[in-house]
C-alpha positions as CSV (number, residue, x, y, z in Angstrom):
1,X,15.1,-3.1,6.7
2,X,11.9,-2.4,7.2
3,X,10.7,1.0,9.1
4,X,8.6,1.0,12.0
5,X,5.1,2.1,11.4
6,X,5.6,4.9,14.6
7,X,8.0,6.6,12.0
8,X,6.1,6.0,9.2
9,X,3.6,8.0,10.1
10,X,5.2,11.1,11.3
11,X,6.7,11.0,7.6
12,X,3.5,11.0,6.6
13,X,2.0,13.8,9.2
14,X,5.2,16.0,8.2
15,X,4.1,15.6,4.7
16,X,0.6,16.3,5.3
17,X,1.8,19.7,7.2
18,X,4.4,20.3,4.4
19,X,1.5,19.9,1.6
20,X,-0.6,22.8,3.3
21,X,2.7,25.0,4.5
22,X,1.3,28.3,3.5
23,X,4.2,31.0,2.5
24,X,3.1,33.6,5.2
25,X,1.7,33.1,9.4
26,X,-1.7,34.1,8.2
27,X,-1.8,31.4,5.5
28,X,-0.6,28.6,7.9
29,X,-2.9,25.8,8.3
30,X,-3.3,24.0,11.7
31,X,-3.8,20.3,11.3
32,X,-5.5,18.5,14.0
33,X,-4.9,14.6,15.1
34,X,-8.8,14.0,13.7
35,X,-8.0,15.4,10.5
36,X,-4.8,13.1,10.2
37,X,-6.3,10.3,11.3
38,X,-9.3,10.6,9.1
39,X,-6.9,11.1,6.1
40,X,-4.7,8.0,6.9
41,X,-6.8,6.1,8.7
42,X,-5.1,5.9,11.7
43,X,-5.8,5.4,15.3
44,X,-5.7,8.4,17.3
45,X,-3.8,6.9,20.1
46,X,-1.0,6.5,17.7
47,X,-1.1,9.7,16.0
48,X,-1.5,11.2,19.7
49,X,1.5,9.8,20.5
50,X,3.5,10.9,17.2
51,X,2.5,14.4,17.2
52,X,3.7,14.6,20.6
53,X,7.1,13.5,19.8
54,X,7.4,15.5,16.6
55,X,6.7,18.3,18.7
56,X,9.5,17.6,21.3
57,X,11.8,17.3,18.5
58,X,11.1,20.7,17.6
59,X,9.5,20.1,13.9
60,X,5.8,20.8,15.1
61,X,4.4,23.5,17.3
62,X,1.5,22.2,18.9
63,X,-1.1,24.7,20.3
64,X,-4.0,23.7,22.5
65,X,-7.6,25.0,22.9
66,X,-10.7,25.2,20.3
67,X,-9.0,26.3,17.8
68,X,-5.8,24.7,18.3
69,X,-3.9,21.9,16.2
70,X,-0.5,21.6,14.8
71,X,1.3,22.8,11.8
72,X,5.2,22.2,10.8
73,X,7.7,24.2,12.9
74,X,10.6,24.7,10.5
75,X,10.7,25.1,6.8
76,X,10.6,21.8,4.7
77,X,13.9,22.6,3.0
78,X,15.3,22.6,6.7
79,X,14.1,18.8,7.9
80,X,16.6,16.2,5.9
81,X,14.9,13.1,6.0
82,X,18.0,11.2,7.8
83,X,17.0,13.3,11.4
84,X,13.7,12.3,11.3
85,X,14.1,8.7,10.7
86,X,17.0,8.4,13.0
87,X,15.0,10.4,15.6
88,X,11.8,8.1,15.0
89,X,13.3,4.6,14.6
90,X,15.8,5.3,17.7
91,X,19.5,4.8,16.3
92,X,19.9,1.4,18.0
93,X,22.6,-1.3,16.3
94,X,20.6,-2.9,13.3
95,X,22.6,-6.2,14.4
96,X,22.5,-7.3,18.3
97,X,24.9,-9.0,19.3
98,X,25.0,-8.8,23.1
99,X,21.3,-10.2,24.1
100,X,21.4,-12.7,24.1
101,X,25.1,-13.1,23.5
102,X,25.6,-14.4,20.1
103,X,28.8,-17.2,20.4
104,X,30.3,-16.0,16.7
105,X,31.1,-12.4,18.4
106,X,34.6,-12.5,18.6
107,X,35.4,-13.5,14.8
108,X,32.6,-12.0,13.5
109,X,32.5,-9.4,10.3
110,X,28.2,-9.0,10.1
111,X,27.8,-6.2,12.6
112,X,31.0,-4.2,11.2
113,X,29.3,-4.5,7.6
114,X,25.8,-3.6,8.4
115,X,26.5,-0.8,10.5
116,X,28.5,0.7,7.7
117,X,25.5,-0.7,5.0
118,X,23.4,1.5,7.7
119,X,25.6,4.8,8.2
120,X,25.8,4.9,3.8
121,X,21.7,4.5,3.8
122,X,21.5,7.6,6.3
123,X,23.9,9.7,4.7
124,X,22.2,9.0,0.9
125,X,19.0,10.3,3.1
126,X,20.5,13.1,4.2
127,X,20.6,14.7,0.8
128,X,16.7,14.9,1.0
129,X,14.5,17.3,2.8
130,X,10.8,17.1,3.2
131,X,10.7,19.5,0.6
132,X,11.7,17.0,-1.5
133,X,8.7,14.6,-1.2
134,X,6.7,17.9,-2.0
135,X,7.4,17.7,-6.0
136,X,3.6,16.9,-6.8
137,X,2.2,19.3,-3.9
138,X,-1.3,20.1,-5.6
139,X,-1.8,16.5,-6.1
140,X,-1.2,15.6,-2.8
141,X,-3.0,18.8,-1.3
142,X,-5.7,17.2,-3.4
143,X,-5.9,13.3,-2.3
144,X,-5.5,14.6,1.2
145,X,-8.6,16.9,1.1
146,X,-10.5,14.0,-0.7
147,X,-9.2,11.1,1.5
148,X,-11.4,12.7,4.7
């Protein structure tokens, strides 16, 4: 299985917001979709389109004007890694078997077996937070200030 790219990259703009998480309001940084995009080198279009999701699931607070951006809306020890993919991938079957109609459906095993293969790979991600991919936080704080 392969993740879309649409969810790699709010992994990695969760990240990025995680990295610069300050401990207080005042020491919050606000991200903005140039900054991202400069960093990963990204189309904005995508990132637009991202960040706006993100922010409907309620893991980024957006706000708007000159000095607006977007920083990380919970705590990093609160996002587990299983909602985010789930949310970002959509949580469709991994195996279709209705369109088109596959002929083997009736005595078939593979959809039974992958969807549990799929259900143990979301629970072993639920054990992990974003806070978790923040282990080597000055390094990354680092290659993100450089990468611009």
């Amino acid at each position: 299985m392969q993740l879309k790219k649409y969810t790699d990259y709010g992994l990695r703009i969760l990240m990025y917001l995680a990295a610069f998480e300050g401990k207080s309001v005042g020491e919050r940084k606000l991200a903005t979709i140039r900054e991202i995009c400069d960093t990963f080198s990204l189309s904005a279009n995508h990132v637009n389109k991202v960040v706006h999701h993100l922010g409907r699931l309620n893991l980024i607070e957006t706000r708007r004007g000159k000095n607006g951006g977007f920083l990380l809306a919970q705590a990093p020890e609160t996002i587990h890694l299983d909602y985010v993919i789930r949310q970002l991938e959509g949580d469709e079957p991994w195996i279709e078997c209705h369109n088109p109609y596959c002929v083997a459906l009736p005595a078939c095993e593979l959809n039974a077996i992958v969807g549990q293969g799929k259900e143990l790979f979301y629970q072993h991600l639920h054990q992990f937070t974003l806070q978790d991919l923040l282990k080597k936080r000055a390094q990354l704080q680092q290659i993100f200030s450089t990468a611009c």
